[in-house]
N, C-alpha and C positions, 0 to 999 in steps of 0.2 A: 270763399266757398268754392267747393267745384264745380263746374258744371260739362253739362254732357250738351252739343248742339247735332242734333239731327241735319243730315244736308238731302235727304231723299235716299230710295233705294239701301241701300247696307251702308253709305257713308256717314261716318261719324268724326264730331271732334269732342274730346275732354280735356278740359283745361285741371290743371292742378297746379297748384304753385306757379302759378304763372310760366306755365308751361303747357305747352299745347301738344296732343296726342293724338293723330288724322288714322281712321282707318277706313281704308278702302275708299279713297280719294280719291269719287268718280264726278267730279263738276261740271265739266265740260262735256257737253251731248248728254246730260241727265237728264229729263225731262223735270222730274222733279227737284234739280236744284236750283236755289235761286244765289248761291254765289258764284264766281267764277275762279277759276285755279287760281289768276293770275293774282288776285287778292286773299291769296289763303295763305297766315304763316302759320308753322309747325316747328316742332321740336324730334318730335318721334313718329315715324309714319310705319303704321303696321296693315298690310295687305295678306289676303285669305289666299287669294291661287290669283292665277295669271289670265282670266276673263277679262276681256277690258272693260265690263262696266265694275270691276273689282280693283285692278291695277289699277285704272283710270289715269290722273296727272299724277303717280307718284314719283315718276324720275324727275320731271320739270321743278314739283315742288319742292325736290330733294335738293335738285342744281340751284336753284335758285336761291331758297332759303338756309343752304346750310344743313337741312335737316338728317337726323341720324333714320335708317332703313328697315326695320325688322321684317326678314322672313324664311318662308324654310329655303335650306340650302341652293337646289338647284333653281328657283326664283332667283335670288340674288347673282346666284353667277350668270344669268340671262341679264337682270340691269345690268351688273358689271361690264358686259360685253357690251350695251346701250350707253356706257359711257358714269354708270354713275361710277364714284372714286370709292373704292374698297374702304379707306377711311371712313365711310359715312355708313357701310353698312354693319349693323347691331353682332356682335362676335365676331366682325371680320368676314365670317365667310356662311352668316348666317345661322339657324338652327335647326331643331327638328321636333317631331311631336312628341311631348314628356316632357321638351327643356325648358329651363329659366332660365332667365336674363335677368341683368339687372340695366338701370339707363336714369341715371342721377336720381334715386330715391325711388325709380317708378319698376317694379318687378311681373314681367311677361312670362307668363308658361303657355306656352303651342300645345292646342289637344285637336285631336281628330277630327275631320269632317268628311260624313260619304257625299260624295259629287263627283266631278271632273275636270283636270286641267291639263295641258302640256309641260308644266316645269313642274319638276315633283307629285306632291298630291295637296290636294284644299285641305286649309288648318280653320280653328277657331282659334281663340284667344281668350286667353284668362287674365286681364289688368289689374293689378294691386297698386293702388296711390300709394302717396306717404303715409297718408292718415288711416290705409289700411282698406279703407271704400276699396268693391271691389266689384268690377264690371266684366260679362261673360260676351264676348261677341263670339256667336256660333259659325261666322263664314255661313257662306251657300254647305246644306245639308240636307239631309232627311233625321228622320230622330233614331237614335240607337241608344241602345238599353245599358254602355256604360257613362250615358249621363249621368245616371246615377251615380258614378263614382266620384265623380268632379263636384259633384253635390255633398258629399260626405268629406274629401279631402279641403275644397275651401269654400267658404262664409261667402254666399254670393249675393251683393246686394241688388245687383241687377242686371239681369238677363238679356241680352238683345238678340232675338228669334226671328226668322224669317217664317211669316206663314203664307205666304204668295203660292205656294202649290204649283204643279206643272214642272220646275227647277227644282226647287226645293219642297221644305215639308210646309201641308198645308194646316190651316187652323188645329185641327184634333191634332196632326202629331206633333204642332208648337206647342198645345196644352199640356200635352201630355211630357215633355220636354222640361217644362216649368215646372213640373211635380217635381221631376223624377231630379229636378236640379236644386230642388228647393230651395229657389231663390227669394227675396223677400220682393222682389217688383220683377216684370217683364216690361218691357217694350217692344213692342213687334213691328219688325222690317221688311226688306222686300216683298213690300204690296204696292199696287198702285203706279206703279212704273208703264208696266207696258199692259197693255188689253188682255195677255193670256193668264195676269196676275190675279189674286183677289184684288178689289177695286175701293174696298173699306176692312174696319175691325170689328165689322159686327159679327163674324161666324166666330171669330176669335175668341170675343165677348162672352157669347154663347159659349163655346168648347171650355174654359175655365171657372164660370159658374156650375156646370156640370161637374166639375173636380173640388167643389168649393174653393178656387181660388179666382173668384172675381175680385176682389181687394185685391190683388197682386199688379192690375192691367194699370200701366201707366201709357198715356199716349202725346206723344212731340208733336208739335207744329213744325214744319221745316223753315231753317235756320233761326229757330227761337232759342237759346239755351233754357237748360231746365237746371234750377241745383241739384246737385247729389247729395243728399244726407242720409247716414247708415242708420 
């Protein structure tokens, strides 16, 4: 089965085929993680923009384990200059918002995300397993109105939303994000991290029973795996 583990803040791993998928692999100085880089393996490590609580340990974990790199273009040629080996990063010289990859059965399309970074601009990601499961991490964002596209183009079994507000979009514009993606589950991220975040998923709770999508609200304990079933 796959499973998805929560590590605190926007870091996540999904296993599929016994293969491991790290995004935004922030461990170390997380408040909310409770593992540590140095015990983290991967296979594919996919990072939104160049914030360090977003980049976090992905050069280390990349040197270490071997792991292949996904991100937009001018991110990776920033690692690259940090030393990671151009062999490890996903097209060589990375991608950009619209493309696909592929990376041993598991298929990545880069879509938009409003925020800010220094190397490039902040992406989300669209992960298609083998078995077709298919998971949205939004990056740091606020909500914009061609989510809805990405909603009509692919079958989204689940969502992963930042509603922490302040940075990113809070509760109503993650609700309204869920609709417009319609996806069959959310998960909501970056909260609870630092004081100026939301601190729970009650407003959350609230914003998508107001849309009729409270059946959609799925919520992780950090570093518990959850299965993924479509």
């Amino acid at each position: 089965m796959n499973t998805l583990t929560w590590h605190g803040h926007s870091a996540f791993a999904i296993t599929s085929n016994q293969k491991t998928i790290l995004v935004d692999p922030w461990f170390d100085g997380n408040p909310s993680a409770k593992a540590a880089a140095a015990n983290i393996e991967a296979d594919l490590i996919l990072v939104t923009h160049d914030h360090d609580d977003h980049v976090g340990q992905a050069l280390d974990i990349c040197k270490r384990t071997g792991a292949t790199l996904g991100c937009i273009v001018e991110l990776a040629a920033k690692l690259k200059a940090q030393g990671l080996p151009g062999s490890q990063i996903l097209n060589g010289i990375g991608f950009n918002i619209g493309g696909t990859v592929s990376h041993e059965g598991i298929s990545v399309t880069m879509t938009q995300a409003h925020h800010s970074c220094e190397s490039g601009v902040p992406v989300g990601y669209i992960i298609r397993l083998e078995d077709g499961y298919t998971v949205y991490h939004a990056g740091d964002t606020g909500v914009f109105s061609s989510m809805a596209l990405w909603g009509k183009l692919y079958k989204i079994d689940l969502a992963l939303l930042p509603i922490g507000g302040v940075f990113t979009m809070d509760p109503a514009q993650a609700a309204l994000a869920a609709m417009m993606l319609r996806c069959k589950k959310v998960l909501p991220m970056h909260w609870g991290t630092f004081p100026a975040l939301e601190q729970n998923v009650d407003a959350f709770r609230k914003e998508l029973d107001k849309l009729g999508l409270a059946d959609t609200l799925t919520q992780a304990e950090v570093g518990v795996p959850l299965g993924l079933v479509g």
